[in-house]
TIKOL-465224 format. One record per residue (C-alpha): residue in three letters; residue number from 1; x, y, z. Coordinates in steps of 0.001 Angstrom, whole numbers, plus 500000, padded with zeros to 6 digits. Layout:
REM TIKOL-465224
> Ala,NUM,X,Y,Z
...
***
This chain:
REM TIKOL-465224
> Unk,1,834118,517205,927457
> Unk,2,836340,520152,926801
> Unk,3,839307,518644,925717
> Unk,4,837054,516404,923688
> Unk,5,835515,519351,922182
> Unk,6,839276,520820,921595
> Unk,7,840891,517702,920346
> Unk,8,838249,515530,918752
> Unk,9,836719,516954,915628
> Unk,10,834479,513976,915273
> Unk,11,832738,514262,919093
> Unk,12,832007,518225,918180
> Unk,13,828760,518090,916895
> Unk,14,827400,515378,919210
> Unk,15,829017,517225,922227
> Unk,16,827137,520992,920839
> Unk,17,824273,519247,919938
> Unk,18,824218,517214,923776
> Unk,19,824870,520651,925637
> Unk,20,822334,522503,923322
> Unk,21,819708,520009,924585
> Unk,22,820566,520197,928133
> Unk,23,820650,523735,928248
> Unk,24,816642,523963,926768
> Unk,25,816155,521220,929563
> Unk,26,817183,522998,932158
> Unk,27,815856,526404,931125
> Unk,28,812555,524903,930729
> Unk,29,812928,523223,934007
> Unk,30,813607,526213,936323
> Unk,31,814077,528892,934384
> Unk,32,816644,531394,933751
> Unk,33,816762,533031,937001
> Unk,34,817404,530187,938903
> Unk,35,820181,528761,936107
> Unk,36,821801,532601,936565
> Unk,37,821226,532159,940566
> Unk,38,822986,528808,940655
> Unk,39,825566,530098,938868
> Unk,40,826118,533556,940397
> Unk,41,825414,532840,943877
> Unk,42,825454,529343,944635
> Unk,43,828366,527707,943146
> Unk,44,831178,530802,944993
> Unk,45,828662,530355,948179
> Unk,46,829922,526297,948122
> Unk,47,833329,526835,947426
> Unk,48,833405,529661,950135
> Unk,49,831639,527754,952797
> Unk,50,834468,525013,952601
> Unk,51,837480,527194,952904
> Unk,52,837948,525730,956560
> Unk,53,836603,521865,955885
> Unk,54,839275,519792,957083
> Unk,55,838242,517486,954197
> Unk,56,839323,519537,951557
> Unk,57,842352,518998,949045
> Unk,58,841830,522355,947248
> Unk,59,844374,524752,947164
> Unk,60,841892,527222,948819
> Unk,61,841983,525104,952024
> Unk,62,845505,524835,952214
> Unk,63,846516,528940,952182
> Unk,64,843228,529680,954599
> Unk,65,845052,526936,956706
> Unk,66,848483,528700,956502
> Unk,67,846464,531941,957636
> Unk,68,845633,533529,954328
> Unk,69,842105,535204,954426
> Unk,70,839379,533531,953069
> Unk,71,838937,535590,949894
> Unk,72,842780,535741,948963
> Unk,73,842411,532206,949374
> Unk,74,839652,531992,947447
> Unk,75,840492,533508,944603
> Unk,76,843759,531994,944369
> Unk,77,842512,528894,944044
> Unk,78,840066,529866,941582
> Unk,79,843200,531568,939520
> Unk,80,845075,527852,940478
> Unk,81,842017,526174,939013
> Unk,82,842255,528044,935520
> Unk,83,845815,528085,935091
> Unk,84,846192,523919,935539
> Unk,85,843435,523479,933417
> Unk,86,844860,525371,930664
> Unk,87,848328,523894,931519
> Unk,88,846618,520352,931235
> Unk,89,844712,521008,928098
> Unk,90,848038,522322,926577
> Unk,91,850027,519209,927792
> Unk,92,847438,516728,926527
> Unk,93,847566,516166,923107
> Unk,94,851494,516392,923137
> Unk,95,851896,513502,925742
> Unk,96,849420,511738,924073
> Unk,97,851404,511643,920537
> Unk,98,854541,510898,922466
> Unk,99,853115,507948,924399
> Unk,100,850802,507079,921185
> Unk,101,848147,506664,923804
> Unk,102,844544,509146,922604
> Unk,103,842908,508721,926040
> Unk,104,845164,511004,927715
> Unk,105,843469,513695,925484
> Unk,106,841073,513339,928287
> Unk,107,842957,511406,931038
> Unk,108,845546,514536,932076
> Unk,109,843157,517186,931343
> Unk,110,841072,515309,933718
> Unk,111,844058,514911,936347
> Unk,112,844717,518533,936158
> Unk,113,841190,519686,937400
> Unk,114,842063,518082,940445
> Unk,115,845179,519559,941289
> Unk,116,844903,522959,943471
> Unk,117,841711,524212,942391
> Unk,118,839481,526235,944958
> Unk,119,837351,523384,945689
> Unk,120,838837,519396,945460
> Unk,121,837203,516407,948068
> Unk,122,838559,512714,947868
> Unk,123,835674,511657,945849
> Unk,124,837541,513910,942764
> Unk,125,840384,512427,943188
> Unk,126,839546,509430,941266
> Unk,127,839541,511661,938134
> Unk,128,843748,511466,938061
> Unk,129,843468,507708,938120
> Unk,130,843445,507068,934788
> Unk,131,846494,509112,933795
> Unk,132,848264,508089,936516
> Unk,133,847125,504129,934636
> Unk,134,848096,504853,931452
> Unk,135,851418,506622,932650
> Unk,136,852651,503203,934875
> Unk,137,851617,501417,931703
> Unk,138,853007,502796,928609
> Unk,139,856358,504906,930297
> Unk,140,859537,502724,931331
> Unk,141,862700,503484,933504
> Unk,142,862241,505811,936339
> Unk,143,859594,507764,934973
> Unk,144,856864,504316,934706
> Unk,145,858393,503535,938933
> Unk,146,857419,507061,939498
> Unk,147,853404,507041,938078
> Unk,148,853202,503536,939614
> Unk,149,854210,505473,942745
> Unk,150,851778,508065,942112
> Unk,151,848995,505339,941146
> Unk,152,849463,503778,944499
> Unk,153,849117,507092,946562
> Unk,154,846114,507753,944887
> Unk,155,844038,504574,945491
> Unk,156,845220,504843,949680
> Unk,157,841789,506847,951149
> Unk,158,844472,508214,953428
> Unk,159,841323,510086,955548
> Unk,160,839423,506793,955784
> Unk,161,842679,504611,956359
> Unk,162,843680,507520,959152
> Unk,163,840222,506708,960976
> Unk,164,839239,503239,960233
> Unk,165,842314,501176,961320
> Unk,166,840678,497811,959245
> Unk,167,841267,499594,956180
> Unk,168,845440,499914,956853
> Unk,169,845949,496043,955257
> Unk,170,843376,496294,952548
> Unk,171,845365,499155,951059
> Unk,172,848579,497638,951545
> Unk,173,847120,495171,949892
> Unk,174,845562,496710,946837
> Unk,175,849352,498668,946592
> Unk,176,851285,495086,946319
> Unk,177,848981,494255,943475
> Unk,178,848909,497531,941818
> Unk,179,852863,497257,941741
> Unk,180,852963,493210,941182
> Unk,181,850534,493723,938534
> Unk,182,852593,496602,936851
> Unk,183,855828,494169,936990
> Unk,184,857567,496877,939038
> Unk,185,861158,496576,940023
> Unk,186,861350,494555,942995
> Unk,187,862872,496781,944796
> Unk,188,861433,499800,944232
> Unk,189,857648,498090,945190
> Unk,190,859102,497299,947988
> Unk,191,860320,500655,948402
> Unk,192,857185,502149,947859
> Unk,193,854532,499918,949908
> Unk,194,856707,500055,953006
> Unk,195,856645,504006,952613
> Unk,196,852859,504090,952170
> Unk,197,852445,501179,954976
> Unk,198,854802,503480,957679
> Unk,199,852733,506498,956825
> Unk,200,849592,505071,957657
> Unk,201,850878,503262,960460
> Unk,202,852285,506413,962121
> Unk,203,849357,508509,961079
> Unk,204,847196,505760,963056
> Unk,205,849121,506573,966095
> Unk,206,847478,510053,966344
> Unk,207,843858,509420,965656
> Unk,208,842133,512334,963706
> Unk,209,840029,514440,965705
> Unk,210,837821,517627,965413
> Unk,211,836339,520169,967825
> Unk,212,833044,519947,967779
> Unk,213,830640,522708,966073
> Unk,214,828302,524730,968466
> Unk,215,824530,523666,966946
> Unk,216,822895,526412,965837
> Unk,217,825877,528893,966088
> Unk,218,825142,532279,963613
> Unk,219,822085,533624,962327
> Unk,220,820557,532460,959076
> Unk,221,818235,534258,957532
> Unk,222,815050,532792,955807
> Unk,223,816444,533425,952751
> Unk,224,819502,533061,952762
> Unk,225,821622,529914,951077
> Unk,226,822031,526659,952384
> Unk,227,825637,527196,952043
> Unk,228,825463,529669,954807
> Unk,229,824606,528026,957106
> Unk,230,827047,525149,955670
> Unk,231,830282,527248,956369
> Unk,232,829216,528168,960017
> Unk,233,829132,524428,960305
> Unk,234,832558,523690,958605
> Unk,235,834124,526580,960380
> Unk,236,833077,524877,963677
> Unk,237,835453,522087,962363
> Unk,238,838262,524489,961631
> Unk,239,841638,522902,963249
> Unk,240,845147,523684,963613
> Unk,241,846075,520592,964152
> Unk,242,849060,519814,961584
> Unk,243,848266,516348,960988
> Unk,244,844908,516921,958919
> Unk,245,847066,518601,956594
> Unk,246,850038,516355,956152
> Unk,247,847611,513216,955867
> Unk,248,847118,515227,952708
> Unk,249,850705,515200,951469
> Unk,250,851001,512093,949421
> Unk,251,848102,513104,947435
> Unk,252,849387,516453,946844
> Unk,253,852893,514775,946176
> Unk,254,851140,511699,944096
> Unk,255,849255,514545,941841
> Unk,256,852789,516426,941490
> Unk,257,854107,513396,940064
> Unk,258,852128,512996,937571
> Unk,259,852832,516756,936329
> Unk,260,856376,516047,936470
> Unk,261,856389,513073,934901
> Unk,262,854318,514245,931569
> Unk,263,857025,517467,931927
> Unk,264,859865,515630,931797
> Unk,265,858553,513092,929065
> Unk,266,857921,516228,927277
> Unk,267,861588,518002,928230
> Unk,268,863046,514543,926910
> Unk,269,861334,513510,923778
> Unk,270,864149,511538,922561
> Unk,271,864293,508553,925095
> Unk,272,867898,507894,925190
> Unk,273,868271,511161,927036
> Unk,274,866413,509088,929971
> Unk,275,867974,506030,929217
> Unk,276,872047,506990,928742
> Unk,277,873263,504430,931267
> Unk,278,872008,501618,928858
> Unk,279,873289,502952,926017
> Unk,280,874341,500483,923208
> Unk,281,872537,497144,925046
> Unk,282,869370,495297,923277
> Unk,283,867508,496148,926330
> Unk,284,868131,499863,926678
> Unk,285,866826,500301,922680
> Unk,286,863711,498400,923412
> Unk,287,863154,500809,926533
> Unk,288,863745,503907,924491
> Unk,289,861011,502181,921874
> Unk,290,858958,501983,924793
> Unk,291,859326,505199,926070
> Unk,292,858980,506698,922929
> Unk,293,855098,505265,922361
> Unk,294,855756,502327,920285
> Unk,295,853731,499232,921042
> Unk,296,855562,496228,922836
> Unk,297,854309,494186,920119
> Unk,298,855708,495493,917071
> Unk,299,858972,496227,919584
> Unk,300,858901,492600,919881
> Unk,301,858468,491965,916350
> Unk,302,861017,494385,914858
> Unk,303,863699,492620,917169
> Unk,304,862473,489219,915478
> Unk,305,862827,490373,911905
> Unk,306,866189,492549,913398
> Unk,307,867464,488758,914749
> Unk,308,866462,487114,911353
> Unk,309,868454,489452,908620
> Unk,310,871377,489598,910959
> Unk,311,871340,485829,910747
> Unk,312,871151,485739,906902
> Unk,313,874047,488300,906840
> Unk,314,876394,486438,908573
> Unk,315,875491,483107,906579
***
């Protein structure tokens, strides 16, 4: 909605008028206090309380796992949080002119809110999906094997996968047909699902496991949050146990992809820079087209009409 509000004049006054409305709703609804409550109280007491979930992608978890406290941790993340959003909002309407693709005025803004961040679960990472789409789509060379790379990390539930062994061929699956479906260089699919199909496998090995929270460990008062009690609970499940943060890794490295990818698109606006080893062929031009944002259509069509007057020339 932001970067709609930012870069879409037309969606303004529908997107003003839509907040306006909900804002009356809810201050009707429960009234200011509790609006100022939520906001002042709850919303820090949830992203504290998971600091220590093992579920977590955030960038919080990851320092209070590496033995930062939980505030520095905290509100680093939070700091992470603002900085990639404004980073994505910035990138976003300059890789969408260069790929001639408007969605990613909301795809990448939408992929960086889920990178770092004080509080991230799996569920939100469905939100860098469609970047990572239009990215495997639209870019060529190196750049379109690395987002299909990326694309493919993303869809694995690597958690899941790491617990419920059934789920190891459906995602190997699902990758093959991501990268057949993309028309992928053979051998870089290949590549890529036997990577993602040996890190299951050996994450499989080593079955996750958690110590078990004491019931009823702490003291919560009457009136105190929900989320209280909540982190004594996921601080029962605290572990050290290295593997429930590497299962995390191609996420985190899937997620960095995509970053570097719209970076270097960016770094590189004209494509031949990308593309010097196929300098002077047919099929290196139409690449650079590609890369560049043009539509394979009109590439396609250009050539044509190219073909046709060279033809008449020589005749």
């Amino acid at each position: 909605a932001l970067a709609a509000l930012l870069f879409v004049r037309r969606s303004r006054l529908a997107l003003l008028l839509t907040a306006g409305l909900l804002a009356v709703v809810g201050v009707w609804t429960v009234g200011p206090a509790t609006i100022a409550e939520y906001a002042s109280r709850v919303l820090p007491a949830q992203a504290a309380s998971e600091a220590a979930f093992p579920y977590q992608y955030s960038l919080t978890y990851l320092l209070y796992f590496l033995g930062a406290s939980s505030s520095v941790a905290r509100t680093l993340g939070e700091l992470s949080s603002l900085a990639f959003l404004a980073g994505g909002l910035w990138i976003a309407p300059r890789i969408a002119r260069a790929l001639n693709r408007r969605e990613l005025l909301a795809f990448f803004p939408a992929a960086a809110a889920v990178m770092a961040g004080p509080y991230v679960h799996m569920v939100e990472l469905c939100f860098a999906v469609p970047a990572a789409l239009v990215f495997a789509n639209r870019l060529t060379g190196m750049l379109r094997n690395l987002s299909a790379a990326a694309l493919c990390a993303l869809m694995v539930p690597w958690i899941l996968v790491w617990s419920i062994k059934k789920l190891f061929l459906v995602s190997v699956f699902f990758c093959v047909l991501i990268l057949v479906r993309l028309q992928i260089d053979p051998a870089f699919a290949i590549g890529v699902t036997a990577c993602i199909a040996a890190a299951l496998y050996a994450f499989e090995l080593f079955p996750p496991s958690l110590p078990v929270p004491i019931q009823g460990a702490g003291h919560v008062a009457g009136n105190d949050l929900v989320q209280t009690e909540w982190r004594t609970f996921a601080e029962g499940l605290r572990t050290r146990n290295f593997a429930w943060l590497a299962i995390k890794f191609p996420t985190w490295g899937a997620l960095t992809t995509l970053l570097t990818v719209a970076l270097l698109r960016l770094r590189f606006p004209n494509p031949s820079d990308l593309y010097d080893a196929e300098q002077g062929s047919g099929r290196g031009v139409g690449r650079r087209e590609q890369a560049a944002g043009a539509d394979p259509d009109r590439i396609a069509g250009a050539r044509a009409r190219n073909t046709s007057a060279q033809k008449v020339n020589e005749s």
